[in-house]
Each structure stands twice: as C-alpha cells, then as structure tokens.
N, C-alpha and C positions, 0 to 999 in steps of 0.2 A: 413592338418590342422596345424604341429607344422611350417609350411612352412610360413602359413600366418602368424603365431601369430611373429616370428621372424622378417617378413617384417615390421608386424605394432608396432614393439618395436622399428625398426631403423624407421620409422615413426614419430613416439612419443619424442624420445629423442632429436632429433634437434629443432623438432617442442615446445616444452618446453621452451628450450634456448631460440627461439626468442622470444616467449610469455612472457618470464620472462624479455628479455630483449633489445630487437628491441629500441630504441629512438622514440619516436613521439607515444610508448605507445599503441601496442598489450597488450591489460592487462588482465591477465588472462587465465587458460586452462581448460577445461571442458571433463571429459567424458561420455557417455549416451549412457544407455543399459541396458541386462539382467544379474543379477548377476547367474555367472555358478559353480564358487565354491568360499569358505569360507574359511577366514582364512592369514590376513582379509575378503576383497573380491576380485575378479577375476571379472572384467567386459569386457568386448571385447578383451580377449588375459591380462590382462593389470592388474596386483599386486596391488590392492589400499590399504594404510594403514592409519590407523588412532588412534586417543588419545582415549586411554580406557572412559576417560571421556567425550569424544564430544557427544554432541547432536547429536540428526540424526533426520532429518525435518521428520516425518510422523511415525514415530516409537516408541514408548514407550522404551525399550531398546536396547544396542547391540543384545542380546541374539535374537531378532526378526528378524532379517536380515534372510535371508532363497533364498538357492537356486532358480531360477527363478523370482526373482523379479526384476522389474526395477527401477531402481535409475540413478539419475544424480548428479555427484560429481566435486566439484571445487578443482581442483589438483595442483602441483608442484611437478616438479622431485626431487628425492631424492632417489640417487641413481642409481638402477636397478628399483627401482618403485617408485610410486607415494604415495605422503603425500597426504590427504583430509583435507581441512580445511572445508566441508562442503558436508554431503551428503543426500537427499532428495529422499524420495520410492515415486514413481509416479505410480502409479496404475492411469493404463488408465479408467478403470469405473468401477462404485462402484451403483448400483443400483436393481430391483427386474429381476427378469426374463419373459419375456412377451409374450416369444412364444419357440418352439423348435428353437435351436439353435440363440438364441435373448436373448441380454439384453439392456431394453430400447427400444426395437426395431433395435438394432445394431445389425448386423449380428455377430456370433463370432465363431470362427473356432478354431481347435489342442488341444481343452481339450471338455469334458460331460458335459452340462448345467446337473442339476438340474430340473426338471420339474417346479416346481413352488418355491418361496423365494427370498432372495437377497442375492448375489452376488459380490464380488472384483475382477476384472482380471486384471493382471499385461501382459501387451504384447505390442503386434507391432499393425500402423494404417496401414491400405493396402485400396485400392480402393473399395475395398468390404465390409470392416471393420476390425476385429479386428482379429490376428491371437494370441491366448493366450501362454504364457509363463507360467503360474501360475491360480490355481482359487480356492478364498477360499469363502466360506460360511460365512456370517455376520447376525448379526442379521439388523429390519431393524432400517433405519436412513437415515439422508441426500444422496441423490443422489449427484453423482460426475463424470464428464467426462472431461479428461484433452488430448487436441487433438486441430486441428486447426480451425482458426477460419475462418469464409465466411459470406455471407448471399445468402438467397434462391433468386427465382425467382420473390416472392414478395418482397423482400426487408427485411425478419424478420430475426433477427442475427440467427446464428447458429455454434455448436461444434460440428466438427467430423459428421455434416450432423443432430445433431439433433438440434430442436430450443430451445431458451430458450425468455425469456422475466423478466420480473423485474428488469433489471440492462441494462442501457443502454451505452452501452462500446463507448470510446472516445478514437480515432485512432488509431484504430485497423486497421492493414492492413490483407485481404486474405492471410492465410498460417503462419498466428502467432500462435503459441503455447498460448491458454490458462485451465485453470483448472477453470470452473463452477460449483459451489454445489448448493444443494435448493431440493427443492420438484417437482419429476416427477407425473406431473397427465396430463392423455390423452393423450398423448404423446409429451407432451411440458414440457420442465425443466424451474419450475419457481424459479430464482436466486436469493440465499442469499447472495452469493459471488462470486466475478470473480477476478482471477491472473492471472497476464501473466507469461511467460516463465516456464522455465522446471526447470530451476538451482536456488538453494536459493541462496539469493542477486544477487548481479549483475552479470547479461549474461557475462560468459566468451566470449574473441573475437574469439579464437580459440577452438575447438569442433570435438572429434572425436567420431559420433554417429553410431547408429545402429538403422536397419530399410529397410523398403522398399520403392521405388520409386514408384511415379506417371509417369502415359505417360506423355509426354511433351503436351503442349496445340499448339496451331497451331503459337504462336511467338518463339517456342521451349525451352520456362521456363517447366523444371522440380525440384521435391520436394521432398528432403527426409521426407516423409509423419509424421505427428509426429513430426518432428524434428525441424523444422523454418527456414531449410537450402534450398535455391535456387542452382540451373545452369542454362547453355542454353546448349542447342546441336542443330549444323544444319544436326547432323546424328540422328533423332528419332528414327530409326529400332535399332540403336545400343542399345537402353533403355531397362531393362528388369525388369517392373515391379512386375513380379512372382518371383524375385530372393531377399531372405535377401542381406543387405549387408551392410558392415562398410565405413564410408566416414568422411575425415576431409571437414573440413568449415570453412572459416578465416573472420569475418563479416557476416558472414549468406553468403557466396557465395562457394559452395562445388569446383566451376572451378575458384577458386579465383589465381593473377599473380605471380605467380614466383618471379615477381620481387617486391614485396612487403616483400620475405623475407632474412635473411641474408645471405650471402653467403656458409655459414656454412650450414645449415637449406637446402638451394636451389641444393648443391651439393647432399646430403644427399637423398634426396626426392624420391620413387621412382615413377612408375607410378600410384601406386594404388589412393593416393589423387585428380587424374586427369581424368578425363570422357572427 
C-alpha cells in the first residue's frame, strides 16, 4: 500500500505543474474519492489542506468531515500536498430504503441497510450498484442520486439506472456525472434539481479519481463508473471491473497522449495513469 501511495505522489506532483502551467491552458486539478483519514484530509494517498474558513459545498462545518466520505476537491500543489480552494461531500444517494439491501431500489453492498427509513451512502458506482464507504441515517427529506447519466430502452432519462422525470436535461451525454434531487414515489425520482459534474465550479481538466470500472462495450469505450472519465482498450480481458482502483484523466480521457504533456510531467509519469 505505502508502495502505491509513493507512486501516486510522483503521479500527482508533475501532473500539477502541467495543470498549473502547460500553455494553451490545462486549467485546473481535481481529486475524487473517499476520505481515509483527517487532519486535514487524506483522499487517495493524497494530504489535502485547506483555510480554517473555507466553505465546504454540502457540509455545515469542518468539524463534519468524517472518515469515509466522498468528496471532490479542486487543488494546487503546495508543497508535499495539496491546497483546496474548493471541496464538495458527494454522497452518492440520499433516499428511504425500499427493500433488503436497496436504496431507491439500488442495490447497495459493504455496509447493514436498516430495514426500513432513509438513508445517506457515501461510496463507489460499480455495475451492480453501489459499494458504500459510509452510511448514515437522516431523517426524511428530498431524495438525491449523484451518479451517471443514460436513458432507458424507452428513451426516459435516467441516474445511476434509476428514472427521473420533471427536469428535462439539455445535452447531456451517456456517462456524465449528474446529481438529481426531488421526490422518489414508485420508483421514479421526480426532479427538483439537476447539476452536472462532481467538482464545485468548473470541471478541473485534470482528475485523479477513485472507483470502479465498467466492461468495455463492444467499440471498447470503458468508464470509470461515477467518475465522467472514458478510455478505449482493444485488450477487454485485460479490464477488471471487480477491482477498486485510482486513475488520472486529462479531459475526461483516463488513456489520454503523452504528448499533450510537458516534458517534465511526461518523463515523470509512470505506468499506473496508462490502461
């Protein structure tokens, strides 16, 4: 483990520089995941700190931050770690519980539902659904699912596989990250609001997330699920969708070119950002 965390700090530290300063304007670096220890936080290997006074999108105060949750934070290097100018708790869904081992109808794995009530889980999306990092009890209130976006076989939008309706979303592509709230009855989320993206204000270009992949589909686009990030492989066997796993993405492309970055950055790099 302290194996990886070392590779994905020489990772991170080039990868910065050219975000911060590539010409023609990489702007921006992002990271997303589960937070594993405190103080400030620790998110994938990875020291994030921040002003005693910053806001934090979805949080009432610091003191809230709590092991296992997932957050996405807009960074710059400083240092040995990362400054935050912005970080956002993303709790993947926020709704009652509707069956053993279901929320919303979502399958949900690695924590005890509750038999009946609602529910916050902070975790990963996987092909199955949701594997939880976190779950806490809430009273009830608006439903919330923040996961990607499709539409069904009849054409009705859908989040993470469930539908919604009341909001009718304007170009949205398959596999965008959005977050829908509103009221679940029947098993349809009807929308009070719909965001895109995972990061408050603007999509960093560069992105080192966590998660689990999807199989490749038969053009051999695969997904870090959750995440908004593409590749291709003409090797599908090599894919393993049962395996967590951390991945940069330079524009939404996790197999993005080498030579889009500086030489510095390029020498640096090692295999781990490459599938």
């Amino acid at each position: 483990m302290m194996r990886l965390l070392t590779v994905l700090a020489l990772v991170c530290a080039p990868l910065a520089l050219m975000a911060e300063e590539k010409e023609g304007g990489v702007i921006g670096t992002g990271i997303m995941g589960e937070i594993t220890a405190l103080g400030s936080i620790y998110v994938n290997g990875q020291h994030i700190r921040f002003a005693p006074d910053m806001a934090l999108d979805g949080l009432e105060t610091r003191a809230d931050l709590t092991v296992g949750m997932t957050v996405a934070a807009a960074v710059q290097r400083d240092g040995a770690d990362w400054l935050a100018s912005a970080i956002r708790h993303v709790p993947v869904l926020r709704g009652p519980v509707t069956g053993p081992g279901e929320v919303m109808g979502i399958p949900v794995s690695g924590t005890d539902l509750p038999a009946r009530g609602h529910v916050q889980i902070d975790g990963f999306w996987t092909a199955e659904g949701v594997i939880a990092t976190r779950l806490r009890a809430i009273a009830q209130g608006p439903a919330q699912v923040s996961g990607p976006y499709d539409t069904d076989a009849e054409g009705m939008d859908r989040v993470a596989g469930l539908r919604f309706a009341g909001i009718a979303p304007q170009h949205l592509e398959p596999g965008q990250i959005i977050t829908v709230s509103g009221a679940f009855e029947q098993g349809l989320l009807q929308a009070q609001s719909l965001e895109r993206g995972l990061f408050p204000g603007a999509q960093p270009d560069l992105v080192l997330a966590q998660g689990y992949l999807s199989a490749p589909d038969p053009s051999g686009i695969y997904r870090l699920i959750g995440a908004g990030v593409v590749a291709f492989t003409d090797q599908p066997q090599m894919i393993t969708p049962s395996n967590e796993v951390l991945r940069c993405a330079l524009h939404g492309r996790m197999d993005f070119d080498r030579d889009a970055l500086t030489s510095e950055a390029r020498a640096a790099l090692p295999a781990l950002c490459f599938d």
